[in-house]
VEXGU-423450 format. One record per residue (C-alpha): x, y, z. Coordinates in Angstrom, 1 decimal, m for minus. Layout:
+--------+--------+--------+
|      X |      Y |      Z |
+--------+--------+--------+
|      X |      Y |      Z |
...
+--------+--------+--------+
END
This chain:
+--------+--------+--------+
|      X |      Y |      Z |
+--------+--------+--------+
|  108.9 |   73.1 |  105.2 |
|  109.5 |   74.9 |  109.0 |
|  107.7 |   77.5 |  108.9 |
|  109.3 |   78.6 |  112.4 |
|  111.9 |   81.0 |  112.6 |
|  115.4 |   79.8 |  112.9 |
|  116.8 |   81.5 |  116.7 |
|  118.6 |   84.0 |  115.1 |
|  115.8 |   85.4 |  113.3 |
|  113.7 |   85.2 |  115.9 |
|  115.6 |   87.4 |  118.1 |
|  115.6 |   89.5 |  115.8 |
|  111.7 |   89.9 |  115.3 |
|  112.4 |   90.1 |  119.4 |
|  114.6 |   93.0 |  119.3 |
|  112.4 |   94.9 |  116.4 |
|  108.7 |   94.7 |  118.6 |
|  110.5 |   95.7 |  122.2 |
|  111.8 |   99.0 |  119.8 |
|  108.3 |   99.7 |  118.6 |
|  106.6 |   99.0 |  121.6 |
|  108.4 |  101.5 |  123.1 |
|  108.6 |  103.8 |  120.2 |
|  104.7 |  103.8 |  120.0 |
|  104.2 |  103.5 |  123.3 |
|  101.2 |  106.4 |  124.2 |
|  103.2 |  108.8 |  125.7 |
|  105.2 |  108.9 |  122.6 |
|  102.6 |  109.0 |  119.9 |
|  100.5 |  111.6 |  121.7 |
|  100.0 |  115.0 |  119.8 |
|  101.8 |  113.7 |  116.6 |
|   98.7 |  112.4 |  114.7 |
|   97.9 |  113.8 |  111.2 |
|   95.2 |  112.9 |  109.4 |
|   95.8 |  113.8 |  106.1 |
|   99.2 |  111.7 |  106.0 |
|   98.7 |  107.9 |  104.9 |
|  101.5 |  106.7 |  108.1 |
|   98.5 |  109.0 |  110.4 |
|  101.5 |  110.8 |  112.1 |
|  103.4 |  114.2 |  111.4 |
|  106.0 |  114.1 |  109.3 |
|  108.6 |  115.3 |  112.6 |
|  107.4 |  112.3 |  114.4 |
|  108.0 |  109.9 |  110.7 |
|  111.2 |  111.2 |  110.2 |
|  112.4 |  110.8 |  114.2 |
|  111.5 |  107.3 |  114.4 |
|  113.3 |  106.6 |  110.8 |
|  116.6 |  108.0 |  112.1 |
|  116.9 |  105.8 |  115.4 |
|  115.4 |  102.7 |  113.2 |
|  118.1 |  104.0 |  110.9 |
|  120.7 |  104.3 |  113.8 |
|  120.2 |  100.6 |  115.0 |
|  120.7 |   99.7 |  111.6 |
|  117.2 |   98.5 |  111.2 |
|  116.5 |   99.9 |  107.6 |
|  119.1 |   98.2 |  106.2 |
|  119.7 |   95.3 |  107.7 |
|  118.9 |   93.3 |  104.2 |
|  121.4 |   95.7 |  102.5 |
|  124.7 |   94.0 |  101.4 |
|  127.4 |   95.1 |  103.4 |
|  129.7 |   96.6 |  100.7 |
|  127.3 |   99.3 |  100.4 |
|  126.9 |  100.0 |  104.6 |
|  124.1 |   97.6 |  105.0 |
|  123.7 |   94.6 |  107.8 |
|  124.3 |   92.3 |  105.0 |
|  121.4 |   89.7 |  106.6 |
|  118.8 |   87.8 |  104.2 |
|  115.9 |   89.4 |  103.2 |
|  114.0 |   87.7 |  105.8 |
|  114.9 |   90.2 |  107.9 |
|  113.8 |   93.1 |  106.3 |
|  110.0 |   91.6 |  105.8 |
|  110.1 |   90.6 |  109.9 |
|  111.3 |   94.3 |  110.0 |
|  108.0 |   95.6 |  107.9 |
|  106.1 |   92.9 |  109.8 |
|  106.8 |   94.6 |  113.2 |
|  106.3 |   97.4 |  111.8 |
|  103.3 |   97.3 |  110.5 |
|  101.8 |   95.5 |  113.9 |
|  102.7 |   98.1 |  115.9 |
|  101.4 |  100.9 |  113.0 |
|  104.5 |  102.7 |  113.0 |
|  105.5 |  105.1 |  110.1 |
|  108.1 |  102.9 |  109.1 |
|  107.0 |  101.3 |  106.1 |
|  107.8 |  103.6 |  103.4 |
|  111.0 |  104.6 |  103.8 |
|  113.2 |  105.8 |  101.3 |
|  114.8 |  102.3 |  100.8 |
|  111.7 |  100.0 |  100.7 |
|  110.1 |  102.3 |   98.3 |
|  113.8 |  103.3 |   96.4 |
|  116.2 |  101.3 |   97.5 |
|  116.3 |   98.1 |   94.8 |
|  116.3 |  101.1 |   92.1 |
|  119.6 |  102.7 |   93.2 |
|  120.8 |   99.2 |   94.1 |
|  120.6 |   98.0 |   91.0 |
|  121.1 |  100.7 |   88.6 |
|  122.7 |  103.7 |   90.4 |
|  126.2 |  104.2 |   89.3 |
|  129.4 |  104.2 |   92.3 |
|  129.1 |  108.3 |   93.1 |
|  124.8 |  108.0 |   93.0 |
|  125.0 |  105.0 |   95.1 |
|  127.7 |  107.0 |   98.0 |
|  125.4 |  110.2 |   97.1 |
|  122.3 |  108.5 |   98.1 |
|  122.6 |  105.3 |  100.4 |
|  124.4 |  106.5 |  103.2 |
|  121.2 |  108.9 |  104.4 |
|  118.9 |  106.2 |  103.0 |
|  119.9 |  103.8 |  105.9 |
|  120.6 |  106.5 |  107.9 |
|  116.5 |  107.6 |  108.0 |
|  117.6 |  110.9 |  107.1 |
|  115.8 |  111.6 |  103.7 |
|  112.1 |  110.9 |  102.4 |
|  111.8 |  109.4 |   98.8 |
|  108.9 |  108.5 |   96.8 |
|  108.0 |  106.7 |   93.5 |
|  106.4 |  108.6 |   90.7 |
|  105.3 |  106.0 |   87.8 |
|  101.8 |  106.6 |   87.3 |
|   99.8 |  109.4 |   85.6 |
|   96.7 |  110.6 |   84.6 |
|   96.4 |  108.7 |   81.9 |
|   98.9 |  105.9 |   82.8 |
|   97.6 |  104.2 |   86.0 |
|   97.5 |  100.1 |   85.6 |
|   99.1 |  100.5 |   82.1 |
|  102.3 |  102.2 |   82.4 |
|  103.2 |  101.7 |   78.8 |
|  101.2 |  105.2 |   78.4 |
|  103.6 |  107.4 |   80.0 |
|  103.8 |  111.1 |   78.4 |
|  105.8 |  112.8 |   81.1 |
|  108.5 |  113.6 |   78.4 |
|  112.4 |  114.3 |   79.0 |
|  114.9 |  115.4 |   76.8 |
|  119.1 |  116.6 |   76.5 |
|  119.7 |  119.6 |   76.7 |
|  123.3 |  121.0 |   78.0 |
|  124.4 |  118.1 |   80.6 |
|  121.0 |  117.8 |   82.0 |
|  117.8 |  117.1 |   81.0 |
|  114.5 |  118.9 |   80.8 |
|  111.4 |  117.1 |   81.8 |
|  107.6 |  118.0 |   81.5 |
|  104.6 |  116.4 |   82.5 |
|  102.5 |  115.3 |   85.2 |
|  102.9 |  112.4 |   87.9 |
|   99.8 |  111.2 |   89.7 |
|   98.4 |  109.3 |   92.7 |
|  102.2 |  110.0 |   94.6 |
|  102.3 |  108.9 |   98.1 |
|  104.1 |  110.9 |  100.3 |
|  105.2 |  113.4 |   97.4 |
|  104.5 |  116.1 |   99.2 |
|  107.1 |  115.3 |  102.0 |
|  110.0 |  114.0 |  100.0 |
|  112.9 |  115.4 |   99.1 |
|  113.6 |  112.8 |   95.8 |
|  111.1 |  111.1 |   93.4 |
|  112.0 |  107.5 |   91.4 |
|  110.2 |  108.4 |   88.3 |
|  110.1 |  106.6 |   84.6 |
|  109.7 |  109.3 |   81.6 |
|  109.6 |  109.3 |   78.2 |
|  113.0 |  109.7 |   75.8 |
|  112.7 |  108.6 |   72.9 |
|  109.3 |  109.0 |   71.5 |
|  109.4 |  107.4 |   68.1 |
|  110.7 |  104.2 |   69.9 |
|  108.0 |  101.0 |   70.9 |
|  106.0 |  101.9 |   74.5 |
|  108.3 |   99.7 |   76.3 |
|  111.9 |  100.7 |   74.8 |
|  111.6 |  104.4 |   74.8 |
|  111.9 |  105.2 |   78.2 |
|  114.5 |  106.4 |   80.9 |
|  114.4 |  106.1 |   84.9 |
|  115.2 |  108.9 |   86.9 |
|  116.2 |  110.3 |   90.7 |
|  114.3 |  114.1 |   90.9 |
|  115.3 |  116.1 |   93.6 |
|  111.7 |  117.3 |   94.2 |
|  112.8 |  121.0 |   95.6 |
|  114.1 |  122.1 |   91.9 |
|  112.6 |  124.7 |   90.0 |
|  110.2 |  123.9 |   87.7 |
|  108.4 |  121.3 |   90.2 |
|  105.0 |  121.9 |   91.6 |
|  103.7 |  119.4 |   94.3 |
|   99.9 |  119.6 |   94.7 |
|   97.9 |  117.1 |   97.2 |
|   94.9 |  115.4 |   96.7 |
|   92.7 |  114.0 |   99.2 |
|   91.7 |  110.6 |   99.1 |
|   88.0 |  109.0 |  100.6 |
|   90.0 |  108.8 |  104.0 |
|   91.1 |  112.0 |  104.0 |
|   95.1 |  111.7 |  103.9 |
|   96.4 |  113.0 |  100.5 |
|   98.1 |  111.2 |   97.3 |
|  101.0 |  113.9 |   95.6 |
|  100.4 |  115.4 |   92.3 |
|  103.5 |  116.2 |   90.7 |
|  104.0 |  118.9 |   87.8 |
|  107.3 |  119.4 |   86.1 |
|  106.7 |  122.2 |   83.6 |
|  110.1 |  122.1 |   81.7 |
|  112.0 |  121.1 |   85.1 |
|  115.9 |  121.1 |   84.3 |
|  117.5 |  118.2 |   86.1 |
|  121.1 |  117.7 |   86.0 |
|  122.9 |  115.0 |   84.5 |
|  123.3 |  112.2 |   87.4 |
|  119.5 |  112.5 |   88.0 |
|  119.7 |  109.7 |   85.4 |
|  119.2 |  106.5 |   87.2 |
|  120.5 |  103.1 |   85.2 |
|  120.3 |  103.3 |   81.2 |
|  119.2 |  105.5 |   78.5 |
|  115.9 |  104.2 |   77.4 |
|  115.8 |  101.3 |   79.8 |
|  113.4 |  102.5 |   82.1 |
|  110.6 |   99.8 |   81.3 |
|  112.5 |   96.6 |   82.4 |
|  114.3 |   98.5 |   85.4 |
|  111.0 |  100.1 |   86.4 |
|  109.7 |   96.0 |   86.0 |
|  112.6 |   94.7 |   88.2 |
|  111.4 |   97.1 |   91.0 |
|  108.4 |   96.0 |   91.2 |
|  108.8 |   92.5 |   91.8 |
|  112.2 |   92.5 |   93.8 |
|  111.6 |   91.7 |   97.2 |
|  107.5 |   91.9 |   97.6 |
|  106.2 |   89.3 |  100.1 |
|  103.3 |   90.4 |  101.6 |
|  104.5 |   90.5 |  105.3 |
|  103.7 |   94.0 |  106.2 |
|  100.0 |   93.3 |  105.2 |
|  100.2 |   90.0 |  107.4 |
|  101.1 |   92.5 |  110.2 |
|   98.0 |   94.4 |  110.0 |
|   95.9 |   91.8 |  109.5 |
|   97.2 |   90.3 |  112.8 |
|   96.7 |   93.4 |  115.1 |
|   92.9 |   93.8 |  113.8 |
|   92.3 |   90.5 |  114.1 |
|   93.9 |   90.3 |  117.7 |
|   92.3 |   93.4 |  118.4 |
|   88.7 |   91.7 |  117.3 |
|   89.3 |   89.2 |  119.3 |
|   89.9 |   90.6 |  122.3 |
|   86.7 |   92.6 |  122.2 |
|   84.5 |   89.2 |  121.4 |
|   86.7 |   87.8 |  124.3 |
|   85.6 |   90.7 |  126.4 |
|   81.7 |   91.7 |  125.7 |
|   79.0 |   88.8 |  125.3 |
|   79.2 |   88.4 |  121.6 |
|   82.3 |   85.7 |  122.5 |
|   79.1 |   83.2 |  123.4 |
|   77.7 |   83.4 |  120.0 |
|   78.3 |   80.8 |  117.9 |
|   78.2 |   82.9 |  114.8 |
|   80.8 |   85.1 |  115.8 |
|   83.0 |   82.4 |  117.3 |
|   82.9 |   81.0 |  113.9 |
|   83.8 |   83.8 |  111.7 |
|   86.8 |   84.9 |  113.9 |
|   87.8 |   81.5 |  114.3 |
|   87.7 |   81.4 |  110.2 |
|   89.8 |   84.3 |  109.6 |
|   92.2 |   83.6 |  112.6 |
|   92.7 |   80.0 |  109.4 |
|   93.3 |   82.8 |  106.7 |
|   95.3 |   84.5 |  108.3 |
|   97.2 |   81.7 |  109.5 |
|   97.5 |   80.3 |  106.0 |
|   98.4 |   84.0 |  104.9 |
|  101.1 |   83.8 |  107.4 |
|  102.5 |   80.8 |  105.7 |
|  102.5 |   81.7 |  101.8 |
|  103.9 |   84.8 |  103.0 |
|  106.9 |   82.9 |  105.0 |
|  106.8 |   81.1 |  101.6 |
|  107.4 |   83.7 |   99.7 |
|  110.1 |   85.4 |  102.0 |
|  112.5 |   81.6 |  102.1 |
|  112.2 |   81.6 |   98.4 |
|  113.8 |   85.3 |   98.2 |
|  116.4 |   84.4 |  100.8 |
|  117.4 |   82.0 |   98.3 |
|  118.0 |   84.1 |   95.6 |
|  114.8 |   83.3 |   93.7 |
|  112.5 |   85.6 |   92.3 |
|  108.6 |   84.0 |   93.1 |
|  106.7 |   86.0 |   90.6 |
|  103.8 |   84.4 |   90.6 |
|  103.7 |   83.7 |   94.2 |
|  104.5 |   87.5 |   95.5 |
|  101.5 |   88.1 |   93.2 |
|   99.0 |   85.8 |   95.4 |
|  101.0 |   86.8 |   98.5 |
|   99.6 |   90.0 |   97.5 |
|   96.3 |   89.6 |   96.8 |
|   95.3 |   86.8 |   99.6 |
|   96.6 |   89.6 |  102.1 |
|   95.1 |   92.7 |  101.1 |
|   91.6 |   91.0 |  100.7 |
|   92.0 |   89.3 |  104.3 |
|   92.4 |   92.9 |  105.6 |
|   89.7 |   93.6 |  103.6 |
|   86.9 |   91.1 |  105.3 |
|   88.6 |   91.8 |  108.8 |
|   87.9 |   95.1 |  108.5 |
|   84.2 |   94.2 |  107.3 |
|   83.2 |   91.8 |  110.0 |
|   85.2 |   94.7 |  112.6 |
|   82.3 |   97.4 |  111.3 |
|   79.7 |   93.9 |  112.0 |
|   81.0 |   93.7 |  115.5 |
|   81.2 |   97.0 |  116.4 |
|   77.4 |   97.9 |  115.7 |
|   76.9 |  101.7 |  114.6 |
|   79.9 |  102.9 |  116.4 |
|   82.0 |  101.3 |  114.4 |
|   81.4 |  103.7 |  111.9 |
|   82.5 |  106.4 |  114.3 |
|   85.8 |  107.9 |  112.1 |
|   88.8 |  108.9 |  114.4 |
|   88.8 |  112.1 |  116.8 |
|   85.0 |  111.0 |  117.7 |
|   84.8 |  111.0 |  121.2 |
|   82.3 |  107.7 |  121.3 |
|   84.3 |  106.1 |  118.4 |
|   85.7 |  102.8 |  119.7 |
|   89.3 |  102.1 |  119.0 |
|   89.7 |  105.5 |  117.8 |
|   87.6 |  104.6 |  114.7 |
|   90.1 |  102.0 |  113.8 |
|   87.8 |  100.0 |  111.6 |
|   85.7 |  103.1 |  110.0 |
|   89.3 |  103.7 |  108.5 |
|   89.9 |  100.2 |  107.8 |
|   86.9 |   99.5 |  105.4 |
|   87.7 |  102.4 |  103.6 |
|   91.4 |  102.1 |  103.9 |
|   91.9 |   98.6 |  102.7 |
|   90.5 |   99.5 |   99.3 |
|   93.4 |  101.3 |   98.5 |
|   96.4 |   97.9 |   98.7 |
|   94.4 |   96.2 |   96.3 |
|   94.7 |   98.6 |   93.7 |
|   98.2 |   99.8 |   94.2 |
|  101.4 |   98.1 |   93.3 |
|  100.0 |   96.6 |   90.9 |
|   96.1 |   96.2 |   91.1 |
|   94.9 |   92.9 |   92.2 |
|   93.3 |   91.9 |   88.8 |
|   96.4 |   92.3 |   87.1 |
|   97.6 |   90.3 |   90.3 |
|   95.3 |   87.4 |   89.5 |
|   96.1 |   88.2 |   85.7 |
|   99.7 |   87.6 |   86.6 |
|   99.0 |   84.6 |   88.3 |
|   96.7 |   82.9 |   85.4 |
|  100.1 |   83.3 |   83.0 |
|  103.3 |   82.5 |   85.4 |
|  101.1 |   80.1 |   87.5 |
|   98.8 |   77.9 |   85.7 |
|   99.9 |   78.8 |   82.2 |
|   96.9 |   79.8 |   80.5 |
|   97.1 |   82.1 |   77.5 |
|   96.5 |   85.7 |   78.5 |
|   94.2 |   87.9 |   76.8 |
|   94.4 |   88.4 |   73.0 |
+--------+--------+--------+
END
């Protein structure tokens, strides 16, 4: 297999890091930090970037045309999160990564011209809402409840561990409708405008200090098109959404700017002459080569219509734990200060990797934590029984 990119592609990638580079150039990015945000940026500064990514037509470039997309493969759109992601721009989770294969496949014609059109535009915030208090990995106990009443429906309950709930102006959620039916046939998928009455946003700080969404509905009337796809067929659509499209690129970014960035200091300060050093960068610069690859993998299998279940999975994992010891042997190179958090006036990189260790925890349990991952992988991949 090539894993280069054919030249059409790779002007693309071309085109996509000149508009970040500029986009996130210093002058731009100055005064718009926010801490307790996951992208680290206001949400002005998020949702100005997302309209002229939106106006070059970079958000839906994947999109089929007949619904105002750029109608390329999806190779486009993980080069896209790739870029992204390098240049640590607050482009990631946009409305259609996050919601975009749900009203794809499922929205009726009138959701799909409701929603899409400010979707690729970069003019709206969405987030997804599956898990809860008592429904994190397993899903199958949802309780957020909704029922008919009049042409809408009423819902109750309580969403947790929402990223950027508390900023969007719609949440994908899956709740409960038929409650006598099995876990996995009783449920319904939904589109909530978040601004309704009977919904309470709360936010929740996390061990680096930017905040998951909590969100209450406490008999929250919804009208009738906030119901996305089928009655009671929340399970498999909420399953389809999960695996459509996922190939680990965006992680592969990160994981090349830190390690770049690691390099350059060893390049720079003495401990480029030790052997040890030269050795452990020059190992992970192999991972992440070899991450690179599986994740090009992954991404020419879904330009070909396939759906690599099992290999998204290990695209998944390999990639979050790589950032995971980058960000380790970062805090090893940096000595003490390396533990300086950002704003720290002696904290080098602006505390980059302080964040990083405690950051990278987070990708490996969401999405889908990584021991379901390898889980996943066991069954699909090698065919062993799963557990009983």
């Amino acid at each position: 297999m090539d894993f280069e990119y054919p030249a059409e592609l790779a002007a693309f990638q071309a085109e996509v890091r000149a508009f970040f580079a500029e986009e996130m150039a210093p002058e731009r990015t100055r005064g718009q930090r926010d801490p307790r945000d996951l992208t680290g940026y206001s949400e002005a500064f998020e949702r100005a970037l997302q309209r002229r990514a939106g106006e070059r037509g970079y958000l839906g470039i994947s999109v089929p045309r007949e619904h105002g997309g750029g109608g390329r493969p999806l190779s486009y759109k993980a080069v896209f999160g790739f870029e992204a992601a390098y240049h640590d721009a607050p482009a990631i989770d946009t409305a259609l990564t996050l919601v975009g294969s749900q009203v794809l496949g499922y929205a009726d014609d009138r959701q799909r011209e409701r929603y899409l059109p400010r979707m690729l535009a970069g003019e709206v915030l969405m987030s997804v809402a599956y898990t809860e208090p008592e429904a994190g990995s397993d899903l199958t106990r949802i309780q957020t409840s909704a029922r008919r009443e009049g042409g809408g429906f009423v819902i109750d309950g309580v969403k947790a561990l929402v990223t950027g709930a508390h900023k969007s102006e719609y949440a994908c959620l899956v709740a409960r409708t038929d409650p006598d039916a099995p876990p996995r046939r009783g449920m319904s998928m939904f589109l909530v405008d978040l601004r309704g009455s009977g919904i309470r946003v709360e936010r929740r700080e996390t061990m680096n200090r930017w905040t998951l969404g909590e969100i209450h509905f406490e008999s929250a009337r919804v009208p009738g098109d906030a119901l996305l796809g089928e009655w009671n067929r929340g399970w498999p659509q909420m399953a389809g959404s999960l695996l459509a499209e996922r190939s680990g690129m965006a992680h592969m970014g990160w994981a090349t700017r830190n390690l770049e960035i690691l390099c350059a200091h060893a390049r720079g300060t003495e401990l480029g002459g030790r052997g040890e050093v030269r050795e452990r960068l020059a190992a992970l610069r192999c991972e992440l080569a070899t991450g690179l690859h599986f994740a090009k993998r992954v991404m020419w299998r879904q330009d070909r219509g396939e759906v690599p279940v099992h290999e998204a999975s290990m695209a998944k994992v390999y990639a979050t734990e790589l950032l995971q010891r980058i960000a380790r042997l970062g805090l090893e190179l940096l000595g003490p200060e390396g533990t300086l958090y950002r704003g720290s006036p002696s904290a080098p990189y602006d505390g980059l990797f302080a964040w990083e260790a405690i950051e990278r925890i987070h990708p490996t349990l969401s999405v889908g934590a990584n021991e379901l991952q390898r889980d996943a992988i066991a069954r699909a991949g090698l065919s062993l029984p799963g557990d009983p």
